[in-house]
SEKE-444250 format. One record per residue (C-alpha): residue in one letter; x, y negated, z negated. Coordinates in nm, 4 decimals. Layout:
N
SITE|A|X|Y|Z
...
This chain:
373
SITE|X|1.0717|3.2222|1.3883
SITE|X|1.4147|3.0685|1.4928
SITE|X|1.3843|2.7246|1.2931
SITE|X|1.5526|2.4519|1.5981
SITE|X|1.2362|2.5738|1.7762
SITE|X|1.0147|2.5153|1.4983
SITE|X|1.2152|2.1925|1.4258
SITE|X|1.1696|2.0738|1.7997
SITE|X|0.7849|2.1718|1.7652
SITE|X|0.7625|1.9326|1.4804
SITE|X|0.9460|1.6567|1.6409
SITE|X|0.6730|1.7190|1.9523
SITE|X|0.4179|1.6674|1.7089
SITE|X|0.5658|1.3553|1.5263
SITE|X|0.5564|1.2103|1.8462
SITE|X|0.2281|1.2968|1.9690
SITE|X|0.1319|1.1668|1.6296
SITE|X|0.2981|0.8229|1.5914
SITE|X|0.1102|0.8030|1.9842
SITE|X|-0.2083|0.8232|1.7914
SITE|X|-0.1073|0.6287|1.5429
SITE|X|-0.0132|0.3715|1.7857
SITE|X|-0.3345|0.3748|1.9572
SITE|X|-0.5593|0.3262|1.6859
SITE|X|-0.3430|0.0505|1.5582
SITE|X|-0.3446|-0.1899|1.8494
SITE|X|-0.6788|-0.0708|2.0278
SITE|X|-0.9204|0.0502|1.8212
SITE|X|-0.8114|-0.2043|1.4939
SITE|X|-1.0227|-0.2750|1.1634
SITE|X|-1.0473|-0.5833|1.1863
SITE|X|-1.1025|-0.7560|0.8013
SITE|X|-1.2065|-1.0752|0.6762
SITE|X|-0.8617|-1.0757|0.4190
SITE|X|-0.6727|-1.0892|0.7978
SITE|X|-0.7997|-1.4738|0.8180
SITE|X|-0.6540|-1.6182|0.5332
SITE|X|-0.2752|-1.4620|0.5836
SITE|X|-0.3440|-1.6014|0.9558
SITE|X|-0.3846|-1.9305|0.8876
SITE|X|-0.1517|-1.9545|0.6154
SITE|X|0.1019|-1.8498|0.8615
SITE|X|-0.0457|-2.1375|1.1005
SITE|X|-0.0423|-2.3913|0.8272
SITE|X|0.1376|-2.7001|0.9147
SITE|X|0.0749|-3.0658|0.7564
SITE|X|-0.0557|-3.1801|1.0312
SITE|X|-0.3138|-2.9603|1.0877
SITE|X|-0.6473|-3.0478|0.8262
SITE|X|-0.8241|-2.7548|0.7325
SITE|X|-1.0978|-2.8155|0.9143
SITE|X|-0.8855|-2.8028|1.2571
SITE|X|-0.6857|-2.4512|1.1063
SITE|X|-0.9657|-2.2468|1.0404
SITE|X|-1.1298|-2.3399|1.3642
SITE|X|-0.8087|-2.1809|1.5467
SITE|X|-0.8085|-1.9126|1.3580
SITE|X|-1.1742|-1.8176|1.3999
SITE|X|-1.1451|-1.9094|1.7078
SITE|X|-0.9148|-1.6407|1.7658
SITE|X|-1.0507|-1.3695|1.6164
SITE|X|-1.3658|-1.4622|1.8095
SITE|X|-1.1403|-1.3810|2.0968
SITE|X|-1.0706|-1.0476|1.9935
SITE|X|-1.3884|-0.8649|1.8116
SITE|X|-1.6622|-0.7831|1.9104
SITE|X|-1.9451|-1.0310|1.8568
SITE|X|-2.1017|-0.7926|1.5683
SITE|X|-1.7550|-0.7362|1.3848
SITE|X|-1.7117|-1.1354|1.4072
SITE|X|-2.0287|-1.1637|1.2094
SITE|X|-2.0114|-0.9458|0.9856
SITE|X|-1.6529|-1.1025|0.8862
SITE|X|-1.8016|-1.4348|0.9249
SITE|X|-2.1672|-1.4485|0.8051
SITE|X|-2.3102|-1.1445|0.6966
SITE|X|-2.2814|-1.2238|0.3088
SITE|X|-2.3699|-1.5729|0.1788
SITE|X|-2.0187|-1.5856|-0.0122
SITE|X|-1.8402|-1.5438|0.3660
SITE|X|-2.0794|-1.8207|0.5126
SITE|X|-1.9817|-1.9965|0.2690
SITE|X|-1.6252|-1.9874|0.3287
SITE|X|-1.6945|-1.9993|0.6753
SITE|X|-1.9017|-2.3602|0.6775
SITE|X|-1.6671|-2.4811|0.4070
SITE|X|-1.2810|-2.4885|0.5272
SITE|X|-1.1660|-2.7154|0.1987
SITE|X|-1.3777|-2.4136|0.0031
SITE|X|-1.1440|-2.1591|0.2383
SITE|X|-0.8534|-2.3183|0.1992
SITE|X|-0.8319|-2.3017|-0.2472
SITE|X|-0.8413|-1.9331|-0.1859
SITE|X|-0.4824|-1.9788|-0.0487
SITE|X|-0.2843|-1.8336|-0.3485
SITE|X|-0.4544|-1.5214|-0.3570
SITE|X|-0.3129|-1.4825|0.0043
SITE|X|0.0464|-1.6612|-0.0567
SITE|X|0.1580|-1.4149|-0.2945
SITE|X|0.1621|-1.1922|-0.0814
SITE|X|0.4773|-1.3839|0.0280
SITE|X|0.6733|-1.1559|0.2521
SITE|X|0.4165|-1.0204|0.4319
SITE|X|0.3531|-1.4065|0.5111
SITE|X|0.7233|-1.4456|0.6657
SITE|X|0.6566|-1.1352|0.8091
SITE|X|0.3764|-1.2487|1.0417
SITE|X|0.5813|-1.6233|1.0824
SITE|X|0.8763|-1.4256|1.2109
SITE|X|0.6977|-1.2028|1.4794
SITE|X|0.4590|-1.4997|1.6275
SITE|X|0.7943|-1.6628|1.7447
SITE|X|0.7427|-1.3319|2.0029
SITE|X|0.3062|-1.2276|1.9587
SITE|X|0.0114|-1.4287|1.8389
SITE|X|0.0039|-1.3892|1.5002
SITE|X|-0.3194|-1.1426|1.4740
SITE|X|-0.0976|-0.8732|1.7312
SITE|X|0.1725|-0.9661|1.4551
SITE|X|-0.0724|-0.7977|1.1914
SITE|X|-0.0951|-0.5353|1.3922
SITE|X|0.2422|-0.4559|1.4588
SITE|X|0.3582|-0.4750|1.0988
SITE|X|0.0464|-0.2331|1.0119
SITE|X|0.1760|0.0184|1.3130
SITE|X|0.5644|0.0148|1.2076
SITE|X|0.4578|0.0702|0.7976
SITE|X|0.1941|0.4022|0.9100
SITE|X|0.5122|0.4923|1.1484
SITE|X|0.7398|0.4619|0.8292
SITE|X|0.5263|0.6657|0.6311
SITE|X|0.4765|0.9832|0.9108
SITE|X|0.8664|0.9961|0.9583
SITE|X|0.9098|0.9969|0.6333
SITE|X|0.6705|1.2759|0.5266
SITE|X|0.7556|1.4646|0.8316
SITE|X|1.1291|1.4435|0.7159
SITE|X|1.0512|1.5593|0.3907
SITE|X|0.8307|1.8508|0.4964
SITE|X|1.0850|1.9484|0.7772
SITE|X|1.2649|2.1423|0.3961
SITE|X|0.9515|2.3987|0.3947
SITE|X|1.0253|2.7205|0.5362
SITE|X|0.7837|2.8714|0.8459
SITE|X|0.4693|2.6857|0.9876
SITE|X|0.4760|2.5197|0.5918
SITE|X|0.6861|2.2519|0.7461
SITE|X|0.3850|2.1154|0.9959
SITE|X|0.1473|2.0459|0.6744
SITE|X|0.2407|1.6565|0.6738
SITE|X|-0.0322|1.6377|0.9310
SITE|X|-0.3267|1.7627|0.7390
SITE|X|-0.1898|1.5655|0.4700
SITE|X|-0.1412|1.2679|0.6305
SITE|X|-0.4903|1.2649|0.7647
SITE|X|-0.6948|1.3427|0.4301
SITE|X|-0.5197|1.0754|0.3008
SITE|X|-0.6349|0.8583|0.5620
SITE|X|-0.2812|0.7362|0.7038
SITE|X|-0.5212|0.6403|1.0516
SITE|X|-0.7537|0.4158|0.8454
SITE|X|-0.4010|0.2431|0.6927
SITE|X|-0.3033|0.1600|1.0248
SITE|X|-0.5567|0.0618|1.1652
SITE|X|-0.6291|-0.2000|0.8856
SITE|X|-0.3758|-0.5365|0.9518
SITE|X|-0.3299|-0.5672|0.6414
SITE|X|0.0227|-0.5299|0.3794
SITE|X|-0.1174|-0.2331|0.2755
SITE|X|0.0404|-0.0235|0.5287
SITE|X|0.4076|-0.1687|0.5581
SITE|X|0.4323|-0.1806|0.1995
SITE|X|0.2952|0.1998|0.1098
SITE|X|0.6126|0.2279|0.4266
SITE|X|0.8317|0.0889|0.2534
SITE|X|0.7471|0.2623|-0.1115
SITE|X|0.7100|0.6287|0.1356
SITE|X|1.0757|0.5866|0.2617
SITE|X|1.2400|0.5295|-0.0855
SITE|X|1.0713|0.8073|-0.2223
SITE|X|1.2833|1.0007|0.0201
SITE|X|1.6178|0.8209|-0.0059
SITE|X|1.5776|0.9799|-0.3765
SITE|X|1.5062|1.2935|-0.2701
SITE|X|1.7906|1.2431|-0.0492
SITE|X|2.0314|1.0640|-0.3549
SITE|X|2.0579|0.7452|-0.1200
SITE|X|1.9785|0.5608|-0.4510
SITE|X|2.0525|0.2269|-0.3010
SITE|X|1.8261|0.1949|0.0058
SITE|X|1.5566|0.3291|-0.2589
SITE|X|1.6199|0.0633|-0.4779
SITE|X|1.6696|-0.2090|-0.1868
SITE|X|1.3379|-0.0747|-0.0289
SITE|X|1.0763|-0.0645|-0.3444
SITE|X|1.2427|-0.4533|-0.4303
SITE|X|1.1454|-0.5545|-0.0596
SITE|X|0.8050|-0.3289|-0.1065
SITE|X|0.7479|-0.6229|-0.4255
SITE|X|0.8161|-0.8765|-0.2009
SITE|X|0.5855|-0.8361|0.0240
SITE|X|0.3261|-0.7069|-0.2486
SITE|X|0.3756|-0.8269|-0.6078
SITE|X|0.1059|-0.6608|-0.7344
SITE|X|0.2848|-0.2839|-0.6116
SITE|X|0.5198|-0.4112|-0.9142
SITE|X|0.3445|-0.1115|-1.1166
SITE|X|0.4846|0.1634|-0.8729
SITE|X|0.8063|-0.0415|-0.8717
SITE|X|0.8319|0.0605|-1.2249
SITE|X|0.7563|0.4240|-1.1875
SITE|X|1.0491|0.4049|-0.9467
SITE|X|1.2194|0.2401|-1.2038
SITE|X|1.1191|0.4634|-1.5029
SITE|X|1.1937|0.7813|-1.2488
SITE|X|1.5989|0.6515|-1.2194
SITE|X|1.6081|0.6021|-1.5782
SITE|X|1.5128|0.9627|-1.6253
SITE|X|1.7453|1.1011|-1.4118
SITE|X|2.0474|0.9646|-1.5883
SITE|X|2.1062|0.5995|-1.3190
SITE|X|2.0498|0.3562|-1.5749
SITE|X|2.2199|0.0928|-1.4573
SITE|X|2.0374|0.0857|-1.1644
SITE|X|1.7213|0.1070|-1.3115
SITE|X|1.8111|-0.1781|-1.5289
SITE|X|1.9233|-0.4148|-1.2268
SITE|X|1.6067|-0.2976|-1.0233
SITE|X|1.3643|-0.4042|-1.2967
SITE|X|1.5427|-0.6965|-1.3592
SITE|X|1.5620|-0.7990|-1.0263
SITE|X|1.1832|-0.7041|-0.9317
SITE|X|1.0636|-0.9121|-1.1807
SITE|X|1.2233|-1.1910|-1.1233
SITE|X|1.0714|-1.1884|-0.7721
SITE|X|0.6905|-1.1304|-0.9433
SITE|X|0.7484|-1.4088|-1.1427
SITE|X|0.9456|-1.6292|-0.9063
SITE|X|0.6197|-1.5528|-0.6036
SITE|X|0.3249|-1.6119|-0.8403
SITE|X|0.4937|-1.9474|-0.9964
SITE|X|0.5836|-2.1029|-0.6402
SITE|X|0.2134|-2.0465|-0.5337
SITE|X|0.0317|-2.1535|-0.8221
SITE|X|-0.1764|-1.8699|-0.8741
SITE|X|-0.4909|-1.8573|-1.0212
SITE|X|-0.3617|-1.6108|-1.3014
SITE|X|-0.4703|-1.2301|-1.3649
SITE|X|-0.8185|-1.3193|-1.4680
SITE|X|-0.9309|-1.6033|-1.2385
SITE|X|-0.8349|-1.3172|-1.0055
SITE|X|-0.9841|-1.0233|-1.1535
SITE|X|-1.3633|-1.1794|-1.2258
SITE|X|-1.3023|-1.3601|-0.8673
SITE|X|-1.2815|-1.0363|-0.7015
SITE|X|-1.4780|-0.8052|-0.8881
SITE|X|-1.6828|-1.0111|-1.0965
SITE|X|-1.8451|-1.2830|-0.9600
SITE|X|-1.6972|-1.3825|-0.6282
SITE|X|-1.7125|-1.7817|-0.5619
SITE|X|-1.7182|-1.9627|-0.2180
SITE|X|-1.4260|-2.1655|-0.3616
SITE|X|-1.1642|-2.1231|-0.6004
SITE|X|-1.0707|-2.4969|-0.7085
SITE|X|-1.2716|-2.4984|-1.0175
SITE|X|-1.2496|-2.1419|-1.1328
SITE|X|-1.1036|-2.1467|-1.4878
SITE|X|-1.2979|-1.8351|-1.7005
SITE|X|-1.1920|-1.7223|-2.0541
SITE|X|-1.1316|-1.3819|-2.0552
SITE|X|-1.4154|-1.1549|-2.1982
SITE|X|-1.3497|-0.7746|-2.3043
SITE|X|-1.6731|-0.6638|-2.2724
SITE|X|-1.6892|-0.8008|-1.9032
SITE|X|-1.3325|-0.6657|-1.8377
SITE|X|-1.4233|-0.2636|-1.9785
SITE|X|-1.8063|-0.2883|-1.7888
SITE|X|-1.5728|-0.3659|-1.4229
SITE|X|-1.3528|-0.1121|-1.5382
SITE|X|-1.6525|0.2088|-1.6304
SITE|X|-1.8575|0.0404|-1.3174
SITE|X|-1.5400|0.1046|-1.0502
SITE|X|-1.4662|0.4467|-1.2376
SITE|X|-1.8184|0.5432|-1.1410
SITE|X|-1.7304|0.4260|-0.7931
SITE|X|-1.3890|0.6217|-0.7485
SITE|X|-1.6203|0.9471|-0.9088
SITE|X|-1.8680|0.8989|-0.5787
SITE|X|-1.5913|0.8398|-0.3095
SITE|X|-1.6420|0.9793|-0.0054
SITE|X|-1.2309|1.0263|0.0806
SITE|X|-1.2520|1.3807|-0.1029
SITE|X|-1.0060|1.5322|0.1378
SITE|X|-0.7320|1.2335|-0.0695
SITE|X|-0.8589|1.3771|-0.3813
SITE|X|-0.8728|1.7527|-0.3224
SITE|X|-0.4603|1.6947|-0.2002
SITE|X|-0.3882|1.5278|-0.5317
SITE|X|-0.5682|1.7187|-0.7281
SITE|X|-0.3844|2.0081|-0.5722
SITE|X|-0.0296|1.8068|-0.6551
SITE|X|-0.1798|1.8080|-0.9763
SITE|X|-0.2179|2.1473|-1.0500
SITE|X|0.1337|2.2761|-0.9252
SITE|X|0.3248|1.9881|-1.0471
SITE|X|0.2061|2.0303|-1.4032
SITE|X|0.4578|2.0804|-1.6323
SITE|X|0.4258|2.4181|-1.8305
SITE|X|0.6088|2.2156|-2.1528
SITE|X|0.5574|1.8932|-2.2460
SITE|X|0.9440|1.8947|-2.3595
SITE|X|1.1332|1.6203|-2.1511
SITE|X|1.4332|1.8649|-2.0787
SITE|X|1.1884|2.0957|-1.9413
SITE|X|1.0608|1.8943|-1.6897
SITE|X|1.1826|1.9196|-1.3396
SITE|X|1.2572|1.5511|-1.1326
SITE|X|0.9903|1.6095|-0.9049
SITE|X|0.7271|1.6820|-1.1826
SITE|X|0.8947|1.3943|-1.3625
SITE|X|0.7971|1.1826|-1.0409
SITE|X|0.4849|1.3396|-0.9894
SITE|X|0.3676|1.1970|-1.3507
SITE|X|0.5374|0.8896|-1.3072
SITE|X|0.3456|0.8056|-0.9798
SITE|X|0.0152|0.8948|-1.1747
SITE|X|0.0587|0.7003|-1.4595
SITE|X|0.1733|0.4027|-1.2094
SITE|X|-0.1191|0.4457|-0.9819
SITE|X|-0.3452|0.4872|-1.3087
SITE|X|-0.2218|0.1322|-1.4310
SITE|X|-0.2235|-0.0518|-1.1599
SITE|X|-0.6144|0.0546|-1.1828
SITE|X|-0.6422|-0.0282|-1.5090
SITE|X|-0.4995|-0.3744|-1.4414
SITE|X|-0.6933|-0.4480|-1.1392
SITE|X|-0.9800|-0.1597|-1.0858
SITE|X|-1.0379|-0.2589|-0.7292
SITE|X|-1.2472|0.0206|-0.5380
SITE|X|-0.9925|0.0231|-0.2149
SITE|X|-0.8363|0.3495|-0.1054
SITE|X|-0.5432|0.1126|0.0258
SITE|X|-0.4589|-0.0736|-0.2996
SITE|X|-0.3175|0.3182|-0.3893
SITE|X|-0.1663|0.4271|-0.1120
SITE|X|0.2014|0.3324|-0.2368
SITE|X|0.1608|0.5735|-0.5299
SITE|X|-0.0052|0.8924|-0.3666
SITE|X|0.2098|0.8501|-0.0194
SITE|X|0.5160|0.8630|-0.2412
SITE|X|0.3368|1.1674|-0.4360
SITE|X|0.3195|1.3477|-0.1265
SITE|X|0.6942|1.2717|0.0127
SITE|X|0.7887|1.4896|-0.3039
SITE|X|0.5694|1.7394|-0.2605
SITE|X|0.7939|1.9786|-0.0557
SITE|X|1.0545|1.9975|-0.3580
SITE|X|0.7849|2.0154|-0.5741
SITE|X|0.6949|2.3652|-0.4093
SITE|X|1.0518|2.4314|-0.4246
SITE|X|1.0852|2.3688|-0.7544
SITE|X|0.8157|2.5754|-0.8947
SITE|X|0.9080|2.8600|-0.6316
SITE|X|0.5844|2.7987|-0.4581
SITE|X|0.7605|2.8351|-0.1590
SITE|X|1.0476|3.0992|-0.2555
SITE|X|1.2622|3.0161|0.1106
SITE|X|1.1938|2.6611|0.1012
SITE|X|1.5688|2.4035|0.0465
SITE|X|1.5613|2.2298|-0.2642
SITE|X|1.7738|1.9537|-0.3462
SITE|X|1.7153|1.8409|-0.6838
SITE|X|1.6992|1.4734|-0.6799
């Protein structure tokens, strides 16, 4: 089949797929009870007590969800009531949102034009557009109707459910998504400029950062790899010290512990056993998830990217990248074993932008383009 037509078939469907996209992001939203603090954190002005910001901001997602998606965000669970009758309680739970610092100026910048909840949602929309383009750019390689599997792909590993969540999940899995194909495409610079902005707006994506990082260092750009590091944690470092956070721990038994109203007085000692019981307990969680449409893909990526030597020079990039992602993804867990398909969307979106050379490379695909990265 003569490939412009195929080519112009794809770009139909990219279309009629960032429509969809675009839909579910501004009219059919999810809204979440995270959205309120990076709201009024944007709001936050001196003048304003808490008391008279959290009553805006409520007051505005009042406005916009329904009445039994405002209580459930609100006062379904006594730790939310809490929050919700306490604003001083509400407000020491700030850091845990301010790191997320350029996500923050994100939303600051686009209310000088939308309220800041459509700001959420625009952000949300333009990172699930960055991802699609991407993966439809890097599939585009793949010879025949191959080229049109970013959309199955895309969908069992719930790009919808990314956008529709305002959240800095989405823009920064966009952001991690498009470097992965300035690699494959040797534009080594926007790659590196893109997964330092991706830390930026998420610190705690520092893990995939490095798997970036560890990925140029393989392939011979050292230098870069050196500055990149360098530079992305400085910015970690830099974001968590200028907010005060709680630390790693405060954090971890916050959120998957014991979660508190308030966070003023939290100051717990570190405790292995309580650290490896969150750690089996969310494994057994991840083993029961329903998204098995995600895992059956990476399994899949998985199976073909497997290296048939464990000797270094045998490796191909994109099974170098493949294990790299893995091992980042499988740390970040580690770190922070948080049950939320979201939290790993950086790693296995990036998986799946190399997937196309990956078939190429293992002559999966025997008509397929390869560029080795």
């Amino acid at each position: 089949m003569n490939i412009k037509y195929l080519s112009n078939i794809n770009y139909c469907i990219l279309f009629l797929f960032l429509s969809y996209l675009a839909l579910l992001s501004f009219h059919k939203p999810l809204w979440d009870v995270d959205m309120i603090y990076y709201i009024a954190i944007s709001e936050s002005t001196p003048e304003l007590s808490n008391e008279e910001l959290f009553e805006r901001t409520w007051s505005s997602v009042k406005a916009r969800a329904s009445e039994e998606k405002f209580q459930e965000m609100c006062c379904v669970s006594e730790v939310n009531l809490g929050r919700y009758n306490d604003p001083d309680a509400a407000r020491s739970r700030f850091p845990q949102f301010e790191v997320k610092l350029g996500y923050i100026w994100l939303i600051k910048g686009l209310s000088q034009f939308v309220s800041p909840m459509d700001a959420t949602l625009v952000i949300s929309f333009v990172g699930s557009v960055a991802i699609a383009v991407a993966s439809a750019l890097a599939f585009s390689t793949l010879p025949g109707l191959y080229r049109f599997l970013w959309v199955p792909c895309l969908l069992l590993l719930k790009l919808p459910d990314l956008a529709q969540h305002p959240l800095p999940d989405a823009i920064t899995t966009g952001f991690f998504a498009t470097a992965a194909l300035c690699l494959l495409k040797r534009r080594i610079h926007y790659a590196i400029l893109l997964i330092l902005l991706a830390v930026v707006i998420r610190p705690d994506q520092i893990f995939i950062c490095m798997g970036f990082v560890a990925y140029l260092t393989l392939r011979g750009n050292k230098i870069y790899a050196v500055l990149a590091a360098a530079v992305a944690s400085v910015i970690f470092i830099a974001i968590s010290r200028s907010v005060e956070h709680i630390g790693w721990w405060n954090q971890f038994y916050a959120s998957l512990v014991e979660k508190p109203v308030g966070l003023a007085n939290i100051h717990e000692t570190f405790d292995i056993g309580i650290y490896l019981k969150t750690v089996f307990n969310s494994i057994g969680s991840v083993s029961t998830s329903t998204n098995w449409g995600g895992i059956a893909v990476l399994c899949l990526l998985i199976v073909v990217g497997a290296p048939r030597s464990l000797r270094l020079s045998q490796i191909t990039a994109e099974q170098q990248f493949i294990l790299l992602m893995l091992a980042s993804t499988i740390a970040h867990f580690v770190v922070f074993p948080a049950v939320t398909d979201r939290l790993y969307a950086p790693g296995l979106f990036s998986l799946l932008i190399f997937t196309p050379a990956l078939l190429a490379s293992r002559g999966v695909l025997a008509d397929a383009k390869h560029e080795p990265s």
